[in-house]
Structures are given as C-alpha cells and as structure tokens.
N, C-alpha and C positions, 0 to 999 in steps of 0.2 A: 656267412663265415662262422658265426654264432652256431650253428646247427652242426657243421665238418665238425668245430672243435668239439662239441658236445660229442658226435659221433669218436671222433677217437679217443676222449674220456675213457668212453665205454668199451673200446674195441681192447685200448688197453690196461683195463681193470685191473689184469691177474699181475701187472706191473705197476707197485704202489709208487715207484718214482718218476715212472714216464706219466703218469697218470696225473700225479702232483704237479708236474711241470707243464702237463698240458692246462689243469685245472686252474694256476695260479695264469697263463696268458689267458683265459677265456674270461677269468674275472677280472683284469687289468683292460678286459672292454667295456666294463662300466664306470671306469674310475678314472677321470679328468686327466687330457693331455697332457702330457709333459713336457715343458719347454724350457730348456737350459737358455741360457741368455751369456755370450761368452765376447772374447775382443782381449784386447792390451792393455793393459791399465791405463786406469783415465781417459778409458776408450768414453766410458759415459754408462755401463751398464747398468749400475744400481740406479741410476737415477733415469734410465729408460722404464726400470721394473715398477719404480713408483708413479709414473707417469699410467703404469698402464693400468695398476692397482687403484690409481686416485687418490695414494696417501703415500705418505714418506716412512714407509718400516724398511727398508734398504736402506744399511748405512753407507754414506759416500765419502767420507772422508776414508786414510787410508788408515784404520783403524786394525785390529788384530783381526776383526769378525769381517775384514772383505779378505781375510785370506785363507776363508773356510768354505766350501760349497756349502750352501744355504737354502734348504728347498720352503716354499710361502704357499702353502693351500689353504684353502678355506677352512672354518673352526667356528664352532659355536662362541667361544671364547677366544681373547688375546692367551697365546701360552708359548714357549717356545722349552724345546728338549735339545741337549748336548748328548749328542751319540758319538761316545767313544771310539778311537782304534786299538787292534788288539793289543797287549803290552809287549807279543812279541809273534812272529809265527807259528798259526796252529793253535793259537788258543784264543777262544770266544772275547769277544770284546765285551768290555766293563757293561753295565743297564743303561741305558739312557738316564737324564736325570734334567731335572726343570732350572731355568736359568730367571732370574729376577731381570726386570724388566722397565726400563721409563722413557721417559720424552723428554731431551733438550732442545732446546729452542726447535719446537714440534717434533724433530727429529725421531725416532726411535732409537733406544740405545740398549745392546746388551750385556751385562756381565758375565763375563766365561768364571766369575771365579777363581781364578788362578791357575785354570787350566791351560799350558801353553798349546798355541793354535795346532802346533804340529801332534800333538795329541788328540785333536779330534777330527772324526772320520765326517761327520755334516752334523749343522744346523737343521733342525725344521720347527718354520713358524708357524702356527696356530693363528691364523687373524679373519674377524668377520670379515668376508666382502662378496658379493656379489659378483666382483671378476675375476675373483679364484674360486669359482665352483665349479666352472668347468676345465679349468686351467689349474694346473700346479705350477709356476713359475722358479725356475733353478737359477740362482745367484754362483755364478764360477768365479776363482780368484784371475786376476788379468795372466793371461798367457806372453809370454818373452820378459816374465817381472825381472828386476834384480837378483832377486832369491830365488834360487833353479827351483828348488821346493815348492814354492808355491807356485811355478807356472807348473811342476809335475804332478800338483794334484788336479788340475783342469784336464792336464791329457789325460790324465787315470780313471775321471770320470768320464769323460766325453770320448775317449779313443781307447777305451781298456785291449788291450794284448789277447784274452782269453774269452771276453763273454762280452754280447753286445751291451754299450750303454744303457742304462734307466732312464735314458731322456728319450720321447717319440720323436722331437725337432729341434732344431737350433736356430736361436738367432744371433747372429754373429756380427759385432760392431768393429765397425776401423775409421780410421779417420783419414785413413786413406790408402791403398791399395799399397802393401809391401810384400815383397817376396815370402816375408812370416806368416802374413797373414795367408797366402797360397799354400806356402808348408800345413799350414793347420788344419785349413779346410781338404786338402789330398788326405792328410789321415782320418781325420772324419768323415770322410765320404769311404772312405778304403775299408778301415774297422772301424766304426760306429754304428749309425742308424739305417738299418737295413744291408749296411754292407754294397749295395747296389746302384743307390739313384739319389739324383739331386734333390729331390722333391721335398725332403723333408729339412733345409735348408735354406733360410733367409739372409742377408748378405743385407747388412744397413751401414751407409753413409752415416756415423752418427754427430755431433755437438754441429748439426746442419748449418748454423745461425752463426759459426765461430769460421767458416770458409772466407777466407784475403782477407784475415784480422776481422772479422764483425763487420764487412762494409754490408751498404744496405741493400744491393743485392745480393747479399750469401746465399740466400736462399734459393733463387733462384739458376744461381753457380753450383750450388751442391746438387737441386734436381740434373743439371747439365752434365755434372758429373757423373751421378748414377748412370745416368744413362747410355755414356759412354761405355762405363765398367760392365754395363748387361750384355754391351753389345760385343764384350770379349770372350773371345772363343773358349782361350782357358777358362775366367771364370763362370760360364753358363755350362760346363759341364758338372760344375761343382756346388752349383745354387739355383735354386728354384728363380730368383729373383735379386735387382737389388734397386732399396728405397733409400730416398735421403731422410732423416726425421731430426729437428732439434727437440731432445730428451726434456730438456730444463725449461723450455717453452709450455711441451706437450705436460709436463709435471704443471707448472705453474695452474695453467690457464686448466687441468679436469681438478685442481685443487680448489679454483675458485665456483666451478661446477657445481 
C-alpha cells in the first residue's frame, strides 16, 4: 500500500494538492492508530481510557473537560494544548496554547483557564506511556447528554457530514443495548470510518461488574449478554465484535500493576 501511495505522490506531482493530500495519508501510515472511545454518559469511558493507559489522566467526574474531545498520545513529557474553535466562519482558529496541569486525589486535573468548553475545538494530552505509542486514544463527550451540544460535538467528530473522521476505530460503550445506541452506530458506520464495513468498530458491554445491581455473578451475566447482542443480526452488521469489560476493575487492578 505504502509503494501505490508513494506511486501516486508522484504520478501526481504537477498537482500540489492532490499531491499534499495523497502525502499527508501515506505519512498517517506511520503514525499510531486512532481510537476514539465513545457511549452515553456514564457509560464508563474515561475510566475504560485509564484502565487501558495504566493511569488515571481521563477525568471522570462530569467536569467541563468530559465535554471536550480529548486526544492522549504518547510525549516525551506530561503537557496538554487547548485548541481553539474558530470565533466565527471562515476564519482560522486562535494558536493552540498550554494548559496547567495537577493531580487530586491521583486523579489528573485540567485548567481550561476560563475558557468556556463550547469554545474549544479538542484537548491533546502529551503523557509518557508505553500504551500510547502505538495508539492515540480519543476521549468523546457522552452521546444522548442533556446538553444537545455536547452530544453534537461527538457526532461532529465521529460522523462528520463532509470528510471522513480522524479516528481509524471506535470503541463504543452502552450499558446496554438502546435504540440510541443503534442510531449512533448506523451513522458511524454510514459516514465515518471507512464509510463501508464493520470492521473498524468494537461494541462493549461496559461497568460489566455493576449488571442485577453488583450481584456476584455479574460478570458472568454481562459475558451472557454480550453474547447474545453479537449474535444480533442488526448489531453484527454494525460491529466487529461485542465484549463485556468492568472499566473500574480493569483500571484498578493494571494500577496496582
């Protein structure tokens, strides 16, 4: 694939934008999948993202900063940039600009500054780890929120109207199978990632451990359930797959790691 693209680099030189746009997908083949991580509020995402990082830089309470897309790849240093939306149509948005940064009770916590969330276009954190180096992990605000807003920056990034997604895959949390959650995934599959095929879609049962109130076989009632849900004809056209996982387990126990 790497050699086509390079070939048509070249084929089409004497066109410096087809050229540029071929250039920038040839180089987004060396540069760590992209995995949006999306669901309903208090579906559990942030705290799946942490579990998968090994550290708690996703905030999880419902803070201003879960109603921003949030991208977390790997950085030589801890840093985090607030990137602007424009002030109005048609004109470039403000510079990026560094956000101060600490830890309550271990948590991570960010300062926006006083900039209201609806002002900004994403987060991206800067943090050493190991399993963001091959992976960029994308924090979305909960889809069906309260505030239409904020569920329509998830669709905006994940289902855009005009240009496919920045994300390569989705993982996509419910707590359990609603007609929203089918809405969501038919437009992500329709206009988003690839436009075409399930494949690039994960489908998770997520706070696994919290099914019939916390009894002590939840666990094994939420595997029972996935199972069920894979073996639905709607959602297997729409999903690669679907796992049960508890988030807050999986966080705990690679924290103690």
């Amino acid at each position: 694939i790497r050699a086509v693209m390079r070939r048509a680099v070249e084929t089409f030189r004497e066109s410096p934008e087809t050229a540029e746009y071929l250039r920038r997908h040839l180089d987004r083949m060396d540069e760590p999948l992209r995995v949006a991580i999306a669901g309903k509020v208090k579906a559990g995402k942030s705290t799946l993202l942490n579990a998968l990082v090994g550290e708690e830089i996703a905030p999880t309470d419902a803070g201003e900063c879960t109603r921003i897309v949030t991208w977390y790849q790997d950085g030589p240093s801890p840093k985090v940039l607030l990137h602007p939306r424009s002030a109005a149509p048609g004109m470039a948005p403000g510079a990026p600009r560094q956000l101060s940064i600490h830890r309550h009770d271990g948590a991570l916590q960010f300062d926006l500054g006083g900039t209201a969330p609806e002002r900004v276009d994403r987060l991206t954190v800067d943090w050493p780890s190991q399993s963001l180096r091959g992976t960029t992990l994308i924090d979305t605000p909960g889809i069906d929120s309260v505030s239409v807003d904020v569920s329509a920056r998830s669709h905006e990034f994940l289902a855009p109207s005009d240009e496919p997604t920045a994300a390569d895959a989705v993982v996509y949390l419910m707590r359990h199978l609603h007609a929203g959650d089918v809405r969501f995934l038919e437009s992500f599959h329709d206009q988003g990632v690839a436009r075409a095929t399930a494949v690039n879609t994960i489908a998770v049962l997520s706070r696994a451990d919290e099914i019939g109130v916390g009894r002590l076989d939840a666990l094994m009632s939420a595997k029972r359930i996935a199972s069920r849900y894979r073996s639905d004809d709607k959602l297997r056209e729409l999903c690669q797959t679907v796992v049960a996982v508890a988030g807050l387990l999986a966080q705990d126990r690679k924290s103690v790691v």
